[in-house]
C-alpha positions as CSV (number, residue, x, y, z in Angstrom):
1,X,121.4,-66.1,60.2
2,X,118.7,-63.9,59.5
3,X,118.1,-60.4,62.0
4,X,115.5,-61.0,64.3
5,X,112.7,-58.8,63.9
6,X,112.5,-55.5,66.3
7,X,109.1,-54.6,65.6
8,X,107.5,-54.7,69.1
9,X,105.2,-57.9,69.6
10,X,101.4,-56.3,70.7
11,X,100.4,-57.5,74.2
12,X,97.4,-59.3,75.3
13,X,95.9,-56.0,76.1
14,X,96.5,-54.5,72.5
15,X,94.9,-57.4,70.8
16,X,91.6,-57.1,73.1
17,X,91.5,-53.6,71.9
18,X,92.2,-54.3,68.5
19,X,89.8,-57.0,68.8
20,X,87.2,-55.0,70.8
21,X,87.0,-51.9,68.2
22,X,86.9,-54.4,65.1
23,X,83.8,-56.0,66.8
24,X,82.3,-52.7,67.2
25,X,83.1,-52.0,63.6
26,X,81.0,-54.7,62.6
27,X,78.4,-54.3,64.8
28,X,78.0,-50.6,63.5
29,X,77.8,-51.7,60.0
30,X,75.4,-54.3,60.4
31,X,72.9,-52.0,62.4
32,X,73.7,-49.4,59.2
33,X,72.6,-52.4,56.9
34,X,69.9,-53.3,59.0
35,X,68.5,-49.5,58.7
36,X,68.8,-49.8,54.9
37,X,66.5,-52.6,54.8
38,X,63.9,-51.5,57.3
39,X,63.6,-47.9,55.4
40,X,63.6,-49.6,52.1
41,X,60.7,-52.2,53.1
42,X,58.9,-49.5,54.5
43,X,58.8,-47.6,51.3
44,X,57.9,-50.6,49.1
45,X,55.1,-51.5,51.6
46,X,54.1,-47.4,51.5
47,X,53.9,-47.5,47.7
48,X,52.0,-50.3,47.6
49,X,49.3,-49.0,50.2
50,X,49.3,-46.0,48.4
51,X,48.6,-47.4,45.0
52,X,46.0,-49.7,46.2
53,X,44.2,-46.6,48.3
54,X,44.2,-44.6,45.0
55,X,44.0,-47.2,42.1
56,X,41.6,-49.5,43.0
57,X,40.8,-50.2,39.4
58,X,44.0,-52.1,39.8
59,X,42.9,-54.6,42.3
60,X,39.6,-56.8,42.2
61,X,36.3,-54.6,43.7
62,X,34.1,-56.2,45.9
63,X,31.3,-55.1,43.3
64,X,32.1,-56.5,39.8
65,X,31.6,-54.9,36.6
66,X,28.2,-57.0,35.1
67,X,26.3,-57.0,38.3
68,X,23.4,-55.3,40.0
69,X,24.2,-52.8,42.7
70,X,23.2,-53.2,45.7
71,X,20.5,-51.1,47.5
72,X,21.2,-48.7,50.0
73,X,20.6,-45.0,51.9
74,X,22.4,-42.1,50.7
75,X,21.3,-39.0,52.9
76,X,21.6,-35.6,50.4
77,X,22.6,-32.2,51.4
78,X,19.2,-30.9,51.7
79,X,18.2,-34.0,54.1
80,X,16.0,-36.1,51.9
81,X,17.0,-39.8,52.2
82,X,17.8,-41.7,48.6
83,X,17.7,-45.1,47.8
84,X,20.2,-46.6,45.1
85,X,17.2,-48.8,44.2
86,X,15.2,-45.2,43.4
87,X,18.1,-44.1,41.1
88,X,17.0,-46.5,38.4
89,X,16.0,-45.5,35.4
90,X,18.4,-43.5,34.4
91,X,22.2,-44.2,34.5
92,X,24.1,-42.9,37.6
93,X,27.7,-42.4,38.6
94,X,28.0,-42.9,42.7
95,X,30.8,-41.9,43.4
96,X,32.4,-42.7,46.8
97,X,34.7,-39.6,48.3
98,X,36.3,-38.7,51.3
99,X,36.6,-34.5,52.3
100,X,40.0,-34.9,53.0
101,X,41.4,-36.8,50.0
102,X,43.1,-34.9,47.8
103,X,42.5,-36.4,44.6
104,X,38.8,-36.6,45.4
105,X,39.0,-32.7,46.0
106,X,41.2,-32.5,42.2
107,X,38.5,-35.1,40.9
108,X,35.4,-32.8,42.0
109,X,36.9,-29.8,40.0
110,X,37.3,-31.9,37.1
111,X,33.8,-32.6,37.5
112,X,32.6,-29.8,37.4
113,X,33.7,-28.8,34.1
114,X,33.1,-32.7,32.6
115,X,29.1,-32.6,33.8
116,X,28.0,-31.0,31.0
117,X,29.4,-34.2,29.1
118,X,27.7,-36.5,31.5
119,X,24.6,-34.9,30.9
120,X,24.3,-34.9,27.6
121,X,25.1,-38.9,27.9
122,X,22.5,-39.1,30.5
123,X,24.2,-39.7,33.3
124,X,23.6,-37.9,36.9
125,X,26.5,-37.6,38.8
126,X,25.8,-38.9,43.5
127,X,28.9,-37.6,44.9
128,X,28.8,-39.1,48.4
129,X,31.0,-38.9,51.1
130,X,32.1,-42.2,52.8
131,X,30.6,-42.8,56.4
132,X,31.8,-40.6,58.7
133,X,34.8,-39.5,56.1
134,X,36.8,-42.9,57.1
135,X,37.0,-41.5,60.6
136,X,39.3,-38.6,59.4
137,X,38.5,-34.7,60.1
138,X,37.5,-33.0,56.8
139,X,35.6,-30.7,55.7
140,X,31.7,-30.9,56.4
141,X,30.2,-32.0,53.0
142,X,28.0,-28.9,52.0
143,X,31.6,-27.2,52.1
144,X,33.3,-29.4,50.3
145,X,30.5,-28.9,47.3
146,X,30.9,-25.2,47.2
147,X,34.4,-24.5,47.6
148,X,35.3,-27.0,44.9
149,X,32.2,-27.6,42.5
150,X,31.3,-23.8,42.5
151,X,27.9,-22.9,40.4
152,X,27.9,-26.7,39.5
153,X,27.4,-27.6,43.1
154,X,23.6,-26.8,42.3
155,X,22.9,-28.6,39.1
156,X,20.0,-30.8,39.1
157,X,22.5,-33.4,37.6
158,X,24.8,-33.6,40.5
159,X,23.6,-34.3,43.5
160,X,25.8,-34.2,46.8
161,X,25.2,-36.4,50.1
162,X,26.7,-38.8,52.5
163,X,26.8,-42.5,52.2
164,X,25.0,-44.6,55.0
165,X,27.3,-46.8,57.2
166,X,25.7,-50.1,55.5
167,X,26.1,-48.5,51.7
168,X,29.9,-47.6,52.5
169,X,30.8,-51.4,53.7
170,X,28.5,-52.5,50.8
171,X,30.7,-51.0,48.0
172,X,33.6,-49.7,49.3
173,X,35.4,-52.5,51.8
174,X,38.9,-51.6,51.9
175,X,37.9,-48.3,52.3
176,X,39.1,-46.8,49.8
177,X,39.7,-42.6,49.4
178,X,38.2,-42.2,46.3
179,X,35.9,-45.0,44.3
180,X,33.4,-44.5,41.7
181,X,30.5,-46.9,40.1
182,X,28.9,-46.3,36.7
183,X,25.7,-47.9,36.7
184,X,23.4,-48.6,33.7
185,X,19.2,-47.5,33.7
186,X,18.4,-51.0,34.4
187,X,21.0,-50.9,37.8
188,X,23.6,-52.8,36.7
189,X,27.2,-51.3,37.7
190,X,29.6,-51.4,33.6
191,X,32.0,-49.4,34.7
192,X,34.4,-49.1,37.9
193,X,37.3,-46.6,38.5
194,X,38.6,-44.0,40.7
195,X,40.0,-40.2,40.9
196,X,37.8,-38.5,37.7
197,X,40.7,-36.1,37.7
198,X,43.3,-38.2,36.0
199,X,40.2,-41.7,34.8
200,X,37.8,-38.5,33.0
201,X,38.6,-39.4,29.4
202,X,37.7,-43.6,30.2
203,X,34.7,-42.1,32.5
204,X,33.0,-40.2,29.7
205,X,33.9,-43.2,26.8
206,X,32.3,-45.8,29.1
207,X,28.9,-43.7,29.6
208,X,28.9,-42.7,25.7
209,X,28.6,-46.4,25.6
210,X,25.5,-46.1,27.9
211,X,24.0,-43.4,25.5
């Protein structure tokens, strides 16, 4: 006949607790898991904002490469209202920036020592700030010229101003930080990127091609 066993037999009460603290086990490792996946969707979905705000070459333009571009009011520096229409005749870069961003702030320092190149392609540089900076506090615009540009800020070949409401929606949408347009003499746009500071070598091949 075989010993019965001594070990003590758990009452009802010891089960519920054994039974109550397993259940909070699991319920503390699926609120764990559940964190994981939250944080990690938020950083996909943060990546992906952040590489369509600052890569829009990457995702279809609401202005295509081929076409005219559009009219519109840019208001300069010195007050004078410009017309993209006026522009013609002579291939322009507009390029759409907002005070705060910092790649347009890296990009207008490149600038600066690429205009000489730009020039000699015939190409004027309209640095223009998007309407109302996106609705962000920067830096006025006149500010943003002479801290960054330096000497430049006053070439004849570079020309600083802010983008009419109507002109921002027109060519920059999805609002974008940082947008530029190369447009031919004859106003049609060849050539869309973004941040000059790290696009500068494909900026200056596409307006040799203008040349």
């Amino acid at each position: 006949m075989s010993k019965a066993s001594t070990r003590p037999r758990p009452t009802g009460a010891a089960r519920r607790r054994a039974e109550a603290r397993r259940q909070k086990r699991n319920r503390l490792l699926l609120a764990a898991s559940v964190t994981i996946v939250v944080a990690l969707v938020a950083v996909v979905i943060a990546v992906h904002v952040a590489t369509r705000r600052s890569n829009p070459a990457s995702q279809s333009v609401s202005l295509p490469v081929g076409t005219t571009a559009p009219n519109g009011t840019i208001t300069t520096l010195d007050g004078r209202t410009v017309t993209v229409a006026a522009l013609r005749g002579k291939p322009t870069l507009i390029w759409f920036v907002t005070t705060w961003c910092s790649s347009c702030q890296a990009g207008t320092q490149a600038m600066a020592q690429n205009l000489a190149a730009l020039a000699a392609d015939g190409v004027r540089v309209v640095e223009v700030e998007n309407y109302a900076d996106l609705g962000q506090s920067g830096p006025p615009m006149d500010t943003f010229a002479r801290t960054l540009a330096g000497p430049a800020a006053s070439n004849p070949d570079w020309t600083f101003g802010e983008a009419s409401a109507a002109l921002t929606h027109t060519y920059n949408p999805r609002a974008y930080l940082d947008l530029y347009y190369l447009i031919d003499a004859e106003g049609k746009i060849t050539y869309v990127n973004s941040s000059p500071s790290s696009t500068m070598p494909q900026l200056l091949s596409a307006a040799r091609a203008l040349a």
